[in-house]
Each structure stands twice: as structure tokens, then as C-alpha cells.
N, C-alpha and C positions, 0 to 999 in steps of 0.2 A: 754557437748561439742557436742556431735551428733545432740541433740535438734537445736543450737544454728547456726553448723555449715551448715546442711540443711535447714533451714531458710534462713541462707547467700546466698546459692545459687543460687535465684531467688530474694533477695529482692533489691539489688539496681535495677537491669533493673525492676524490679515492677515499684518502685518509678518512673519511667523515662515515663512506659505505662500509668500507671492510670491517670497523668498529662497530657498526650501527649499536649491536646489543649495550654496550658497555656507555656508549653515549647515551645510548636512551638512560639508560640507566643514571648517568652521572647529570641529568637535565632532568630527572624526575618526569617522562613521560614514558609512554608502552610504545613499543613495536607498532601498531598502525599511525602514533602523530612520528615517530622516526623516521618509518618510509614515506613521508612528506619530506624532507630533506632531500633524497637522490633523486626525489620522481620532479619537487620543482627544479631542480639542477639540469637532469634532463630534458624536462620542455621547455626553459629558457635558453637551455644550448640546442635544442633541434630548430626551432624557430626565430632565432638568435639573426640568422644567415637573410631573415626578411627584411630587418629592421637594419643590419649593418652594412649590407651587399651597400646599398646606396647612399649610407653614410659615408664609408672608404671613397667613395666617388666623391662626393661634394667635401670631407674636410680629410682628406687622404689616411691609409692605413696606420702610419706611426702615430698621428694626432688622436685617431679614435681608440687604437689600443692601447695608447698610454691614458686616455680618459679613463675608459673602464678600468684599467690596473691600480688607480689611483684611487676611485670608486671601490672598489677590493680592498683594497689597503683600511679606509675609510672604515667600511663595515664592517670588518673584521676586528678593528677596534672599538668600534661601537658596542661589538658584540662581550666584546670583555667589560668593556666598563659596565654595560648596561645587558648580562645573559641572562636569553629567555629563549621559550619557541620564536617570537617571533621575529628576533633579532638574526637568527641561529635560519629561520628560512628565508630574510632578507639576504644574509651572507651568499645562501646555496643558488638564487637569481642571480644574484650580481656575477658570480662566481661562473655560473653557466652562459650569459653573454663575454664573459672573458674569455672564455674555454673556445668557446668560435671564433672571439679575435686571435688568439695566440695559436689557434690550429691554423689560420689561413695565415699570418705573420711567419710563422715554422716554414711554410710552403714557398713562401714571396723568397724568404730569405737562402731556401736550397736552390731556389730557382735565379740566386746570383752566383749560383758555382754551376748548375747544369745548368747549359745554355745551348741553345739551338735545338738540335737532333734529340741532344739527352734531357731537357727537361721533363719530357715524361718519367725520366727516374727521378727524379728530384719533387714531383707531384705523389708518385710512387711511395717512395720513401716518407714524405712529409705527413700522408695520411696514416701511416703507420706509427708513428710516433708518438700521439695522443693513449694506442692503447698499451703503453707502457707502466701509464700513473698506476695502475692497478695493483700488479707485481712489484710495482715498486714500493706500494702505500704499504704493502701486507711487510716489508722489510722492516719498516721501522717500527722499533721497540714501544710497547703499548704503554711502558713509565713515562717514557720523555712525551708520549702524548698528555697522558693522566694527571703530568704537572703542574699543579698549580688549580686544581679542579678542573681538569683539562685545560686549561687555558694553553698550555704545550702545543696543543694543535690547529689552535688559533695562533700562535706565531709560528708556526712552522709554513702555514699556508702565507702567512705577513710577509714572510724570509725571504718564500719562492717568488712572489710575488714582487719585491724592492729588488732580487736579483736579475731578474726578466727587466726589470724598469731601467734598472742602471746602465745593463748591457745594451739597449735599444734606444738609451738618450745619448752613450758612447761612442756608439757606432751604428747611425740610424740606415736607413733603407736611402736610395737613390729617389730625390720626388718623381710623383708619378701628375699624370694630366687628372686637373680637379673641375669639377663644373657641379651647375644644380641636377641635380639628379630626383627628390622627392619630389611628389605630386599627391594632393588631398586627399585621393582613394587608397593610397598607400598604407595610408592609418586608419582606416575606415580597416581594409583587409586584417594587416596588424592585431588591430582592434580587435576583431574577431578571433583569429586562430591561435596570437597568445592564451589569451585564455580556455579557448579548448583544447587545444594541447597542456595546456596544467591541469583542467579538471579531468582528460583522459588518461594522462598520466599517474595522479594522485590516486584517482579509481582504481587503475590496472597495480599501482605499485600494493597500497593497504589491502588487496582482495585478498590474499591468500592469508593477512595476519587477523584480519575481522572477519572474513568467508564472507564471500560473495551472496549469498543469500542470505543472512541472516544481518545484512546493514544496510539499510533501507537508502543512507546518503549514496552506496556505490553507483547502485541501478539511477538515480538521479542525476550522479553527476558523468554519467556515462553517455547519460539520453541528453542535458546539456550541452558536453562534448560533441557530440553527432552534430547535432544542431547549430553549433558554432560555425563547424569545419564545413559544414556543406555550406552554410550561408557565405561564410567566407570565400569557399571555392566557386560557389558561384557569383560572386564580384567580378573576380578574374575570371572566369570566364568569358565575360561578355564584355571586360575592359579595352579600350584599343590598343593602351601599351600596358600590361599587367606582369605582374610579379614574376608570378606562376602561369606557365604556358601550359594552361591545364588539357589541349587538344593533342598538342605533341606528347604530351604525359599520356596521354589514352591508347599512343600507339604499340604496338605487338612489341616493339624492342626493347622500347623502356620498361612497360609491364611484366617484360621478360626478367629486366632487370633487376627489376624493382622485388620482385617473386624470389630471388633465387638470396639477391641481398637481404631477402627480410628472414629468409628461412635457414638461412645461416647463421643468421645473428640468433636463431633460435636454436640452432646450437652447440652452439659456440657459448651459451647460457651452462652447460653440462661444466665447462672452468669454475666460471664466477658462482655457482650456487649448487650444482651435484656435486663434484669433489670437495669443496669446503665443507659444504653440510654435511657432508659419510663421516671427514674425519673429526668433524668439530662432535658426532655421537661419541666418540671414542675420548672426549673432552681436552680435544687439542685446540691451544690458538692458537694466533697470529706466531708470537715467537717461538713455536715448535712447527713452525711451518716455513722456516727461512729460507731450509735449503729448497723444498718444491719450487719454491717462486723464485729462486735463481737459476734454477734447471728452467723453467717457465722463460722466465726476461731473454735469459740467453736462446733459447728457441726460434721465438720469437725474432729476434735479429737475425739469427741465421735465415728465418722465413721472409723478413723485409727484403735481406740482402737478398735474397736467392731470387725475388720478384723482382728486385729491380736490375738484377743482373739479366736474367731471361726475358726481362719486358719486349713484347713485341704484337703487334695489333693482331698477326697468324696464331700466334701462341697462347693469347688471350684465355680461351674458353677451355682448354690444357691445362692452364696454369690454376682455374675455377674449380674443376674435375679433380684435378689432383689434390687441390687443399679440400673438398670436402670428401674424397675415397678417407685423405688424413684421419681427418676432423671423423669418422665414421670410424676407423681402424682403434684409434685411442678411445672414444667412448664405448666400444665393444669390449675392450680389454678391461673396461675397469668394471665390466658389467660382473666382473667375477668376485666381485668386492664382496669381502667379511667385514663383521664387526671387530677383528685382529685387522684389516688393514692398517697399514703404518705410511707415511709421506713418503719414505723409501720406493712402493713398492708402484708407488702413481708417477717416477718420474718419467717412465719412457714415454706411457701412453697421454701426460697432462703435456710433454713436451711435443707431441705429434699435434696436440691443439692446437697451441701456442706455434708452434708454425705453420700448422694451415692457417692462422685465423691470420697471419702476418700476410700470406702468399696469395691468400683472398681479397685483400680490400684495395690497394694499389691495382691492378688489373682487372678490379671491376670497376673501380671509380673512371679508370682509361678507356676502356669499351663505352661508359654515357660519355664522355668528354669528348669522344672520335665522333660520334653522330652530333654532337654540339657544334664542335668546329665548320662542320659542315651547313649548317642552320645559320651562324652568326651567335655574337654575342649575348641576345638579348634572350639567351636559351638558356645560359649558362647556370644565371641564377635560380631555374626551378631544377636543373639537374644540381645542384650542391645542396638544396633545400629537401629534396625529396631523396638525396642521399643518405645528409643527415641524419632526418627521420626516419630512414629505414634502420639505419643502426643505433643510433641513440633509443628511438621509441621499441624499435625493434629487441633492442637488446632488454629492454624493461619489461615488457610482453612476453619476452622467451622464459626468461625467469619466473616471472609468473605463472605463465603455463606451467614449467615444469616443478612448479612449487605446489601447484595446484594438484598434477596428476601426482606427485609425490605423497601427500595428502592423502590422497584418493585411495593410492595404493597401499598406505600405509595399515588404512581403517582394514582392508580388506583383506592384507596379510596378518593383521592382529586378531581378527574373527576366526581365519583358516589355523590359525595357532593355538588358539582355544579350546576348538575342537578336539584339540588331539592332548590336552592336558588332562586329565585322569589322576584323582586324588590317590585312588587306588596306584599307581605307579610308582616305582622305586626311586626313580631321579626327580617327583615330581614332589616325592613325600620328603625327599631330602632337601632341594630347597626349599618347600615350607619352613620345614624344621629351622633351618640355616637362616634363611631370611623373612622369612613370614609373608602372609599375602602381599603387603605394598613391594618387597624388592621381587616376588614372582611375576607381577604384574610391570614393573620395571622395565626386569629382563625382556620380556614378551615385547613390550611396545619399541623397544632397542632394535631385539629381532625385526622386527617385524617392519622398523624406518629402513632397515641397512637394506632387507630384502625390496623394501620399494623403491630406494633411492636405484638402485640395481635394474627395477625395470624402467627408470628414468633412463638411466644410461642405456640402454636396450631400444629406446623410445630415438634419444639423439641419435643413436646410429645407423639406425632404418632411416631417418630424416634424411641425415649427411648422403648416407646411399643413392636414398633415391634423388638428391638434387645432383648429383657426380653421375648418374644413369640419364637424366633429363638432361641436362648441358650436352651430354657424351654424342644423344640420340639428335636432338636439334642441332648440332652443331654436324653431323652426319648428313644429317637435311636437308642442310642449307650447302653442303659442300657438293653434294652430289646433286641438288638444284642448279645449283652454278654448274657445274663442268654440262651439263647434258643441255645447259643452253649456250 
């Protein structure tokens, strides 16, 4: 049930991302209203954790997650009788406070088979689970989505969602202690950081398909954004029991944290949007890409299991080091990438990702939760919140970036390409001849994505590096801090 039900909670909006193009396409909108769908998905599920931490408290976990699940269900059929954009971004909200409830449900529920000493692997484990949906969305066949005018993927999400429901009214959770938990400033904060987490999100996701200078709503709804999140954080700030314990957030550990999680998730962005995009120039999808993302899933497991087998509070910043040397090692490999690359040739170095990415998030969510326990309770919730957000938002930011430098790179290898074509030339006269200026100029632009996506990968791996040389050196630090006192 845990396996089953942390998978749920990222795998319909999976299905929704991995397709974007084709969806856009099948709903009659472009590529910047598309990426409104994953960016509301993910700030309704990063901020998700404000609004239900104390939900779970006052009407307990089974009660609130089968609410939303049902809620899900609900819009998802709305969204068929009645598909539109706006139905279709109603779904990806609702969808994203599900995705919070059913990541902490996944977690409640390992946490009745690891008990005591081992819950930490079972916390381990649970965090891991959500990034499944991904590898798994890219599995399924893009007909049985397409059916029905895609309406295929609106029940496939319906499916996951009545199956999670059934298994959790069949065999629910043990109750837990309920009381009132909300308090009027609660929604006031809410209030606020909901929506600038969706206008920063919306921003960051359309920047690289409208370009950031050239759409005057980005820069708007970015300066909004700002404006929310700081108003909001300063509520709790100066609250006497608040959400967000925004003082403990400002100290050296957590910032530490918070630094290395966000810059991983940046990339760990080289899966989900470099190696897609190199093969997708070569005009592969989804179903010529089945075997990568099985080599991927199964990595990935081996990277869960292997953290929660080694888990240990000594080990901790070892286990951080190692998955980002990984996570460095595979996007160097792929930096050698042609325009002949083939899915074959990405499995070792996509499958060194996919297990650091697994080896990384269990052992860093345990190093904030160690300093939590220590604090009390009332910590817990800004460390799960600014978790979240480092990976969720984070993970949306990294692609961006590196969609952006990709971009960037791209213009700049087609100029340096230019140069060097000479009508005068033998191979340059022959494909004139062959394909005329529009397939020369083609070519060129092909060349010249494959060559930038290439210093993207070049870009993650100096990243990965340097966060696997920074843990390496502070954790040196602090060790021979300690012994010499």
C-alpha cells in the first residue's frame, strides 16, 4: 500500500508533464498556457504542507486524504464532461494538494512496519517514492493516453486515484490524537504564499517558452511573487506560534541544507529536461524511450534501497557526497552526446542519476529531522514546508535554468556554425544541392541544440562537483572542530 500509494502521488500530473507537447496540442493551446499545468501542480503541492500539517491534526490523516482523493476524482470528471484550460488547471491544484497528502500517507503507512530504531528507513524510503511517478508516466503508451481525445489520461489519473481510495478505506491507518489545531493568522499567511508560490512558479515554469524578456506579465508576476512571500514570511515572523519558524530557518544548518537540496535538485533537472530534450532532437518519444526509463526506475530502487540500508546520522553527509560525485559522473558522460545518440547509449550514465537522486533525498530530509527532534515539534512543520519547496520549486527553477542556458547556448553555437559555412565548400555545396537552404539551415540549428544541450550537461556536472567538494570540505570541518575540542 505505501509502495503503491507514493507512486500515486506524483504519477497522474507525471503523465500530464512528460506529454506536455502533445497535450498542448490536443487542448488547442501553445507551450507557455501548458506549462501552467506542472508549475500550478507544483506550487499547490509545495505549499500544500501549510494548509494540511494542521488539517491532519484537527480531522486526522485518512479523513483529509480521502477528502482530497475524492475532490480528485470529482475534477477529473468535470474535467471530461466539461474540457477546457480551465478545468484541466483546476484538476493540476487539486491534484497537487493530493500529492502532499498521499506523500505523508506513504510515509504514516512504512512507518507501521518500521518501528522504533528503523523508522528512519521507513521515512527514508517513503520520501523516495513520489519520484517514481516520472519513470513510470514516460512507460505508458501515448495511445491509451490519446483515447478518446485524450480523455485516456483523465481516467487513468481517476483509476490511480479510486485504487489508493479503496485500499485506504479497506485497511485504514490506526487513529491518531485529534484536536483544534488552526488559528485566524493561519489563513491570513496561507493567504498570502499560496498565491505567490503559483505566480512564481507560473513565471519561472513559461520563462524559457515566451523568454523572459520579451513578456512583460513574467517580470510582473515575479515582482508579485516577491511581494507575497516576503509579506507572508513576515507574518510568521513576528507570530507567537507560527507556521514557519522563520529564525530557526535562518540558521547556518538549515541554510546549509536548504543550499545543497536546492542545488541538487538543480541537477538532477539534467534527467527530466537534458537527456529528454538531446533525444527528443533525434525525434524520439515516449514509446522509443521505454527501455531508458526502466534502466532509470530500477536505479533508482537500488539508490532508495541502498540509503536506507546505510542510513545513519555519521553517514549522513557521505551518503550526500556520494550521490552528487554520482549525479556529476553521469552528466559528464553524457556531455559527449551526438546527434546519433540513441537511449541505449544513456543507460549507464541516466542510471548513476537516478540513483544518486534516490541516495540523496532520504538522508537529507534525516539530517533536518535530527536538528527538529531536537527543537520539538513545533519545528517540524517549517522543515517539511521548506523541504518541499526546495525540491518541488526547486526542481521547476533547475529546468528552467537549464532550459534557459540551453537556449542561450544554442544561439551561440548556430552563429559559431555559420561562420564556418562557405558556399564556396564541397559538402556545403552538396547539401545546398540535396536539400536547399531551409534543410541547411535545419541541419545547423540541430547541430548546434545537440552541441548546447552538451554544455548543459557540462554545466550539471561542475554543479554536482562542486556540491560533493563543499559537503566533503564542511563536513571535514566540523569533524576536526569537534575532535580538537
Amino acid at each position: 500500500m505505501a509502495v503503491l500509494i507514493g507512486i500515486a502521488a506524483t504519477f497522474g500530473n507525471a503523465l500530464v508533464t512528460v506529454n506536455l507537447p502533445v497535450v498542448a496540442g490536443a487542448n488547442g493551446i501553445d507551450l507557455v498556457a501548458a506549462s501552467w499545468l506542472s508549475s500550478v501542480f507544483i506550487a499547490f503541492n509545495a505549499s500544500g504542507n501549510l494548509l494540511l500539517v494542521r488539517s491532519r491534526i484537527t480531522w486526522g490523516i485518512p479523513a483529509v486524504t480521502r477528502t482530497l482523493l475524492i475532490l480528485y476524482i470529482l475534477a477529473a470528471l468535470i474535467e471530461i464532461a466539461y474540457p477546457g484550460f480551465a478545468t484541466a488547471l483546476g484538476v493540476r491544484a487539486i491534484s497537487g494538494l493530493a500529492a502532499t497528502g498521499l506523500t505523508t500517507l506513504a510515509i504514516y503507512h512504512l512507518l507501521q512496519i518500521f518501528r522504533g530504531r528503523l523508522q528512519p528507513i521507513g521515512l527514508c524510503i517513503g520520501m523516495t517514492l513520489p519520484q517514481f511517478g516520472t519513470p513510470l508516466a514516460r512507460l505508458v503508451p501515448v495511445e491509451l493516453l490519446a483515447a478518446g481525445q485524450w480523455h485516456g489520461l483523465q481516467l487513468v489519473e481517476i483509476a490511480s486515484a479510486l485504487l489508493v481510495l479503496a485500499m485506504t478505506t479497506a485497511l485504514p491507518l490506526p487513529p491518531s490524537r485529534r484536536g483544534p489545531a488552526f488559528e485566524p493568522l493561519d489563513f491570513v499567511t496561507i493567504g498570502l504564499l499560496l498565491p505567490g508560490l503559483t505566480l512564481l512558479c507560473v513565471a519561472v515554469g513559461a520563462g524559457r517558452y515566451a523568454w523572459w524578456t520579451d513578456t512583460p506579465w513574467i517580470g510582473a508576476s515575479l515582482a508579485a511573487a516577491i511581494f507575497l512571500l516576503i509579506s507572508g514570511m513576515a507574518i510568521e515572523h513576528f507570530r507567537a506560534r507560527p507556521l514557519i519558524q522563520t529564525r530557526w530557518l535562518a540558521t547556518r544548518d538549515i541554510l546549509r541544507l536548504v543550499g545543497v537540496a536546492l542545488m541538487v535538485r538543480f541537477a538532477l533537472a539534467e534527467q527530466t529536461y537534458g537527456a529528454v530534450g538531446l533525444l527528443g532532437l533525434g525525434g524520439l518519444n515516449n514509446d522509443q524511450l521505454h527501455g531508458l526509463f526502466v534502466v532509470i526506475a530500477i536505479a533508482m530502487a537500488g539508490g532508495s534501497i541502498t540509503a536506507a540500508v546505510t542510513l545513519s546520522e555519521r553517514r549522513l553527509p557521505y551518503q550526500v557526497a556520494i550521490a552528487a560525485l554520482l549525479i556529476a559522473a553521469g552528466a559528464w558522460i553524457d556531455s559527449g552526446a551526438s546527434n546519433l545518440t540513441r537511449p541505449g547509449e544513456l543507460y549507464a550514465s541516466q542510471a548513476m542519476l537516478g540513483f544518486g537522486a534516490c541516495l540523496f533525498l532520504g538522508p537529507a530530509l534525516l539530517y533536518g529531522l535530527l536538528r527538529v527532534l531536537k527543537l520539538g515539534p513545533n519545528y517540524l512543520v517549517s522543515l517539511i514546508v521548506v523541504f518541499s519547496i526546495s525540491q518541488n520549486v526547486g526542481g521547476l527553477i533547475g529546468s528552467a535554468f537549464l532550459g534557459t542556458y540551453q537556449v542561450i547556448q544554442s544561439k551561440a553555437h548556430a552563429a559559431a556554425l555559420a561562420e564556418h559555412l562557405v558556399v564556396g565548400d564541397v559538402p556545403v555545396a552538396q547539401r545546398l544541392s540535396a536539400q536547399g537552404i531551409g534543410g541547411l539551415y535545419q541541419a545547423l540549428q540541430r547541430e548546434a541544440s545537440v552541441l548546447a544541450f552538451d554544455d548543459v550537461f557540462r554545466l550539471v556536472a561542475v554543479i554536482a562537483l562542486g556540491i560533493a567538494v563543499w559537503v566533503i570540505l564542511v563536513t571535514a570541518t566540523k569533524r576536526h572542530a569537534a575532535s580538537g575540542t
